[in-house]
DSSP file (Angstrom, degrees, kcal/mol; ACC not computed):
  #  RESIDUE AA STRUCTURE BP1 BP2  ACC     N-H-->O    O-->H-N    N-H-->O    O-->H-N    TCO  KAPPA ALPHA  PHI   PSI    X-CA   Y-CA   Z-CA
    1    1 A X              0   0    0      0, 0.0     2,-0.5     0, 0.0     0, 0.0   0.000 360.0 360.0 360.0 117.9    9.1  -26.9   28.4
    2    2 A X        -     0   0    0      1,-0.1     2,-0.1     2,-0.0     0, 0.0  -0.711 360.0-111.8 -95.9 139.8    7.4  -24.0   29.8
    3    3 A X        -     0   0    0     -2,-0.5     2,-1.5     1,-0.1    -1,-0.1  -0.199  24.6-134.6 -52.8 116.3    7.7  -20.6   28.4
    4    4 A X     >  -     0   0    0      1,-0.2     4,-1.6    63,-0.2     3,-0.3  -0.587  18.3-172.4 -46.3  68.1    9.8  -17.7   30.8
    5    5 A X  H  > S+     0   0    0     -2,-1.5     4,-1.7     2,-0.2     5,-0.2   0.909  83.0  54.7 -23.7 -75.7    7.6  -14.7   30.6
    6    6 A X  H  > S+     0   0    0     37,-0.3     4,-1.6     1,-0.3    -1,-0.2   0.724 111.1  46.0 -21.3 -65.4   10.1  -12.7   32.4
    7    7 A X  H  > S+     0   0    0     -3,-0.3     4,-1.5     1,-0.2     3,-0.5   0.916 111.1  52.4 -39.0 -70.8   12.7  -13.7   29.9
    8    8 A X  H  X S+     0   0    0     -4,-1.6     4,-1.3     2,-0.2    -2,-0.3   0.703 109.2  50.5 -19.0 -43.7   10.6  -13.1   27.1
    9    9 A X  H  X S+     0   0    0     -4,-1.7     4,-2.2    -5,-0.3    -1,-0.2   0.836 106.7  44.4 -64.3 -50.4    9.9  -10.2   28.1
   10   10 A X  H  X S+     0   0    0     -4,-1.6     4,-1.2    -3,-0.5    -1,-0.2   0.587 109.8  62.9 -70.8 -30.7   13.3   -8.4   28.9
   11   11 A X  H  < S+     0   0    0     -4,-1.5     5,-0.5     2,-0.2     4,-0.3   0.721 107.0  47.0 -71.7 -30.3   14.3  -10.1   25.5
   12   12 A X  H >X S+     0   0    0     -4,-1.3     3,-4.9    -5,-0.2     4,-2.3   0.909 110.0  51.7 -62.2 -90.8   11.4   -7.7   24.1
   13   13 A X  H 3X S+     0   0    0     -4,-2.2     4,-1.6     1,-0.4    -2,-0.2   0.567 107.7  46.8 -25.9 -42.8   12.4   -4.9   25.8
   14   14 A X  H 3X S+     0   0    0     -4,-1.2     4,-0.6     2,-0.2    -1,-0.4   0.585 107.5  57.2 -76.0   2.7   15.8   -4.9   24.7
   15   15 A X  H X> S+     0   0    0     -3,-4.9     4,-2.0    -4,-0.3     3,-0.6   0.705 112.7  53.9 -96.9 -41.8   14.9   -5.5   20.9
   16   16 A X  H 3X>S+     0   0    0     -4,-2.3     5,-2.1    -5,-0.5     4,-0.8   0.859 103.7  42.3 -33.5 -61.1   13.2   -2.6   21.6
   17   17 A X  H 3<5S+     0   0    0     -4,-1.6    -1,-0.3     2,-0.2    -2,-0.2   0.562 111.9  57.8 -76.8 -22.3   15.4   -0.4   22.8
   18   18 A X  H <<5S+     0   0    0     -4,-0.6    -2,-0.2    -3,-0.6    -1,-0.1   0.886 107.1  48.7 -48.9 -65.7   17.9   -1.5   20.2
   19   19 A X  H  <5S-     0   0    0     -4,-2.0    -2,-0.2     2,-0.1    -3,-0.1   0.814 116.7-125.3 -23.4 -56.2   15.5   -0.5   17.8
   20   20 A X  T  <5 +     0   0    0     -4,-0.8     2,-0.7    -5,-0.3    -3,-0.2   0.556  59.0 149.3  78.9  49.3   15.1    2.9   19.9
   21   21 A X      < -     0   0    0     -5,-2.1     2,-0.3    -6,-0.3    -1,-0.2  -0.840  42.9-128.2 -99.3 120.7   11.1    2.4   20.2
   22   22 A X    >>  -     0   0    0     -2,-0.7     3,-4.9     1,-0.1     4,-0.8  -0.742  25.9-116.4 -91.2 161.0    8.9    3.4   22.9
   23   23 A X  H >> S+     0   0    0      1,-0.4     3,-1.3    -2,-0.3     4,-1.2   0.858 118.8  50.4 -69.6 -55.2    6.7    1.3   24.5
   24   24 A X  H 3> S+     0   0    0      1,-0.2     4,-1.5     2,-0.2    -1,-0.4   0.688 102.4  54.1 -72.6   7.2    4.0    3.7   22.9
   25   25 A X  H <> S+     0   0    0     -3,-4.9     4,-1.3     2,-0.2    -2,-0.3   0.734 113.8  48.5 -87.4 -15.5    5.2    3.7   19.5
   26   26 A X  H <X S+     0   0    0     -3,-1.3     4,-0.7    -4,-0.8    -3,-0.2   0.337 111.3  49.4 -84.0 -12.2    4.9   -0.4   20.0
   27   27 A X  H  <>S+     0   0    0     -4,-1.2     5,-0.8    -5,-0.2     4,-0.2   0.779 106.7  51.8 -89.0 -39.6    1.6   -0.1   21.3
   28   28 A X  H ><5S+     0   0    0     -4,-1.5     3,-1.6    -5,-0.3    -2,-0.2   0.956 111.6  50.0 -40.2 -55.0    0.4    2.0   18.6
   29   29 A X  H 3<5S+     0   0    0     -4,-1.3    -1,-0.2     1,-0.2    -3,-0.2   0.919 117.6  38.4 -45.1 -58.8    1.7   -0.5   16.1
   30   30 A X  T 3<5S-     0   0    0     -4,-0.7    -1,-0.2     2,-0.2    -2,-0.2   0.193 109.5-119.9 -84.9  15.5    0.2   -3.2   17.7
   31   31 A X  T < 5S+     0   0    0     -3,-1.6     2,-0.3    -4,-0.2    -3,-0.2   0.876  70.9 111.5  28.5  60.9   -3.2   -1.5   18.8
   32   32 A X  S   <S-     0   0    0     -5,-0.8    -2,-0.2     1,-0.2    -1,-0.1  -0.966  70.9 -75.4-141.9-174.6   -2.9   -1.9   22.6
   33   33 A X     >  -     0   0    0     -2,-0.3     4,-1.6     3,-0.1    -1,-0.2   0.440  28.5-130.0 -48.6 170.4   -2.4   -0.3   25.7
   34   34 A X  H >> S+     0   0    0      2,-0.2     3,-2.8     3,-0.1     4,-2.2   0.906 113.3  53.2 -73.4 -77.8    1.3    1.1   27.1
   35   35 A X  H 3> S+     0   0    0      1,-0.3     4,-5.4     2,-0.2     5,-0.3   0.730 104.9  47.2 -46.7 -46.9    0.3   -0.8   30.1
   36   36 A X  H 3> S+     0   0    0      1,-0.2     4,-1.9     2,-0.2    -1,-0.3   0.907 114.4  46.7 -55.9 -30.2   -0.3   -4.1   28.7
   37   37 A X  H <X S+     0   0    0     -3,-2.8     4,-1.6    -4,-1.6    -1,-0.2   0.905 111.9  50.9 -78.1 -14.9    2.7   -4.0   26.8
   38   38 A X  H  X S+     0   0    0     -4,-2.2     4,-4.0     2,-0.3     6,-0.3   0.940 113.9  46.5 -62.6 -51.2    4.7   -2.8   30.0
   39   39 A X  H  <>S+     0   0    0     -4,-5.4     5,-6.2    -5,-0.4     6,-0.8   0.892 108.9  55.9 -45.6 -35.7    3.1   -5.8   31.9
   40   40 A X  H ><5S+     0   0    0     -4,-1.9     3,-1.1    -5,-0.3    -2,-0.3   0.848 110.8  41.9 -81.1 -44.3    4.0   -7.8   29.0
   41   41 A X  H 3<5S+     0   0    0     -4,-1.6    -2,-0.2     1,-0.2    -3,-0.1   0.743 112.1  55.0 -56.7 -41.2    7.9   -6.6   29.3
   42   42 A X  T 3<5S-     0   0    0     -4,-4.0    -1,-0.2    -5,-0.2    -2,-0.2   0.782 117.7-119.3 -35.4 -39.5    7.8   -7.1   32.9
   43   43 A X  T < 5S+     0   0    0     -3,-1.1   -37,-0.3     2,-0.3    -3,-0.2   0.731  78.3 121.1  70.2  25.9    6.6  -10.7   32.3
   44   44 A X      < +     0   0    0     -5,-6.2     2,-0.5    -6,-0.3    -4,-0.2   0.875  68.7  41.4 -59.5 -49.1    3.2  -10.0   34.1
   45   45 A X  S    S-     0   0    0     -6,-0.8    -2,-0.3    -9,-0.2    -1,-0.3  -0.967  85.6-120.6-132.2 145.4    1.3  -10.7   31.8
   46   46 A X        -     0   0    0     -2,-0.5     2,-0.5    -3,-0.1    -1,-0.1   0.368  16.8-142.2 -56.1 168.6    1.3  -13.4   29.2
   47   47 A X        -     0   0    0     -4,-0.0     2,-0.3     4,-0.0    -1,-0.1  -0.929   8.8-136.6-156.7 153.2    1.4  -13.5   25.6
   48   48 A X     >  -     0   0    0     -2,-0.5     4,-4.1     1,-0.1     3,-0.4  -0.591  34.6-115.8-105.9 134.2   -0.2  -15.5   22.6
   49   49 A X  H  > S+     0   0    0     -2,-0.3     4,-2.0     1,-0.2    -1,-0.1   0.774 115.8  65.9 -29.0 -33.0    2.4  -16.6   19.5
   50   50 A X  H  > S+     0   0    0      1,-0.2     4,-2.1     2,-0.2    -1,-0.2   0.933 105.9  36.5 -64.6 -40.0    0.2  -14.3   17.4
   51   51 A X  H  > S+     0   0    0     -3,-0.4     4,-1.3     1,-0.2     5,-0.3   0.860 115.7  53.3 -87.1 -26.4    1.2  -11.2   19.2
   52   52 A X  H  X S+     0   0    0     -4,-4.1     4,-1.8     2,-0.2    -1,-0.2   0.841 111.8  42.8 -64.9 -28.7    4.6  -12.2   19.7
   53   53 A X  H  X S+     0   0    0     -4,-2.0     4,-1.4    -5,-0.4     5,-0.3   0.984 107.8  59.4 -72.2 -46.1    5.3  -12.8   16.1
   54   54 A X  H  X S+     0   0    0     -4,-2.1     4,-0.8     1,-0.2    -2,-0.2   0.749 113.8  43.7 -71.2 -33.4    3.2   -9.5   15.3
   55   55 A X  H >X>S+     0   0    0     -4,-1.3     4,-5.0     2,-0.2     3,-1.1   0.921 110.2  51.6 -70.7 -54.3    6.4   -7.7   17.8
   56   56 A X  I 3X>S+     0   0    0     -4,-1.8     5,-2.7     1,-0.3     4,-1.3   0.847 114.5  48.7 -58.8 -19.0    9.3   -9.6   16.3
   57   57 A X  I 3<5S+     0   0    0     -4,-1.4    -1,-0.3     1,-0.2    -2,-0.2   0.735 106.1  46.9-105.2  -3.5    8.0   -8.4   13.3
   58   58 A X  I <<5S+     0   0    0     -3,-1.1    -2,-0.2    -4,-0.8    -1,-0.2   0.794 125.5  39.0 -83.1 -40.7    7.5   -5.0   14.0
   59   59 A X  I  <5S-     0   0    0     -4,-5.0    -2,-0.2     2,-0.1    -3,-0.2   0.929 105.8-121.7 -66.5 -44.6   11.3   -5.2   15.5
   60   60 A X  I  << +     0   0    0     -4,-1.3     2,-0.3    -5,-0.8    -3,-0.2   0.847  65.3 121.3  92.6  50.4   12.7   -7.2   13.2
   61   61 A X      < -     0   0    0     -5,-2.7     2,-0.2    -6,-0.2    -1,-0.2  -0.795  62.0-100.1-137.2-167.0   13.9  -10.0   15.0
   62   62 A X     >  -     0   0    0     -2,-0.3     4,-1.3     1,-0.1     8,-0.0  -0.653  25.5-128.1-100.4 162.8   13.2  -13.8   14.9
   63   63 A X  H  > S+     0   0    0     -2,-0.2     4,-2.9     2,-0.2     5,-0.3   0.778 112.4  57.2 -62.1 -35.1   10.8  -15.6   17.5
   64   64 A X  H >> S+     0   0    0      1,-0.2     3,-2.0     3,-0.2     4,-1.8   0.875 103.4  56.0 -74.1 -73.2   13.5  -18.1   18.4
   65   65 A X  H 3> S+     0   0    0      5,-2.4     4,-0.9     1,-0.3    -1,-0.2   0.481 116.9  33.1  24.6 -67.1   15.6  -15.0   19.3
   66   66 A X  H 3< S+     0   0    0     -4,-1.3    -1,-0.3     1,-0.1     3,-0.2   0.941 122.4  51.5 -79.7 -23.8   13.0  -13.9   21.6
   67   67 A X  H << S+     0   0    0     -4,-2.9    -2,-0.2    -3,-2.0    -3,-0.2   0.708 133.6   1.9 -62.2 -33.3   12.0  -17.7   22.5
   68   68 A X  H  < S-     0   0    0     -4,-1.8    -3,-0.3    -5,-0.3    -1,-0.2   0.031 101.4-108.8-168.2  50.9   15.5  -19.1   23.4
   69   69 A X  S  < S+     0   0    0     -4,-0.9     2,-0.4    -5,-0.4    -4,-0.1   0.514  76.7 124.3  51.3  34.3   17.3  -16.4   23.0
   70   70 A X        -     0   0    0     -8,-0.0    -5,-2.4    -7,-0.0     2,-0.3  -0.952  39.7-156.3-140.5 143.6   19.0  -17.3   20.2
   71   71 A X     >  -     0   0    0     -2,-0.4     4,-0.7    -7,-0.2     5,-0.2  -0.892  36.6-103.5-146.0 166.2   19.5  -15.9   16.6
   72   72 A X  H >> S+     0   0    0     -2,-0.3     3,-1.8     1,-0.3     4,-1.0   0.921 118.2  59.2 -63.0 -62.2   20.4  -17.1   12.7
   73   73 A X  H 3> S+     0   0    0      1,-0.3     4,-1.0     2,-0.2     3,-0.5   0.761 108.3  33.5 -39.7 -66.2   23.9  -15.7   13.5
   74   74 A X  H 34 S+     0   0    0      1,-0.2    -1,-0.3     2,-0.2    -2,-0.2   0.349 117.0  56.7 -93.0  30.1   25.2  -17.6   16.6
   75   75 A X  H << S+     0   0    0     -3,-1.8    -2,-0.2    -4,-0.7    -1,-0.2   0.671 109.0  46.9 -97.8 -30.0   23.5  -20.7   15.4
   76   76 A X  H  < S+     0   0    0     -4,-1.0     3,-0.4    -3,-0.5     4,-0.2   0.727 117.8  41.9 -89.0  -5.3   25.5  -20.3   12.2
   77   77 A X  S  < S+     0   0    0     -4,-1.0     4,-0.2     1,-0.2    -1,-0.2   0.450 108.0  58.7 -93.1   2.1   28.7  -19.7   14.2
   78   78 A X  S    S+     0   0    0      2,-0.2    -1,-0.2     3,-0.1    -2,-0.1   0.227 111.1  44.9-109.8  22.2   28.0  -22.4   16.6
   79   79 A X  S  > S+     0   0    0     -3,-0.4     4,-0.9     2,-0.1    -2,-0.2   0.370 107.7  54.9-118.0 -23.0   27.9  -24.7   13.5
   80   80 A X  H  > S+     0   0    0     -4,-0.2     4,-0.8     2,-0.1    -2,-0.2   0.533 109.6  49.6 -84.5 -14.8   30.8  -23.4   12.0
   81   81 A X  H  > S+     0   0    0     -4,-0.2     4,-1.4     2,-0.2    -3,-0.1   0.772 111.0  45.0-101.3 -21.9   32.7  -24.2   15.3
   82   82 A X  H  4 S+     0   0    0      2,-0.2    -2,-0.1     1,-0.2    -3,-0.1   0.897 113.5  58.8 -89.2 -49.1   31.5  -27.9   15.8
   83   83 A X  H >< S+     0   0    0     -4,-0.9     3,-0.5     1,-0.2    -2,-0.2   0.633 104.7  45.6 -20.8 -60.8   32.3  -28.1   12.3
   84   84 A X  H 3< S+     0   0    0     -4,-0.8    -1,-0.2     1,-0.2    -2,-0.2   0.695 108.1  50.1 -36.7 -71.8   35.8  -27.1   12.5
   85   85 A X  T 3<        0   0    0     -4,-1.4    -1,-0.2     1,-0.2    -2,-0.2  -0.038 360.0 360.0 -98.2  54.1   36.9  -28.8   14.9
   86   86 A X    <         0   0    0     -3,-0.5    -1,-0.2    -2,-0.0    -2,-0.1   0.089 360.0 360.0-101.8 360.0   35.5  -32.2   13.6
């Protein structure tokens, strides 16, 4: 399966903006540029696990969350529903 920058990316940006972070207070954290991280929300430019965990953790969200869009929450309600109607 190959990764969706794009996706990724826009899934950043909105944890972001949720947060209510700007792109430089997330590059400061992370020591690099505004632009790379803009490129990097764009999906221009790529990004290595290290620096994607080093965001989620600065957001406070999970990797699958940003990886497939998916989070502890509707994984435990989509387990409670299969459940259920078993």
């Amino acid at each position: 399966m190959a990764l969706d920058y794009n996706v990724i990316g826009k899934r950043i940006k909105q944890a972001r903006l949720k947060k209510g972070f700007t792109q430089e207070q997330i590059a400061e954290k992370l020591d690099v540029s505004i632009a790379f991280l803009s490129r990097v929300e764009r999906g221009n430019s790529h990004i290595n696990l290290r620096r994607l965990d080093e965001i989620c953790n600065i957001l406070d969200v999970s990797l699958g969350s940003i990886l497939e869009g998916s989070s502890e929450n509707s994984r435990k309600l989509f387990k409670q529903r299969i459940f259920k109607s078993s």
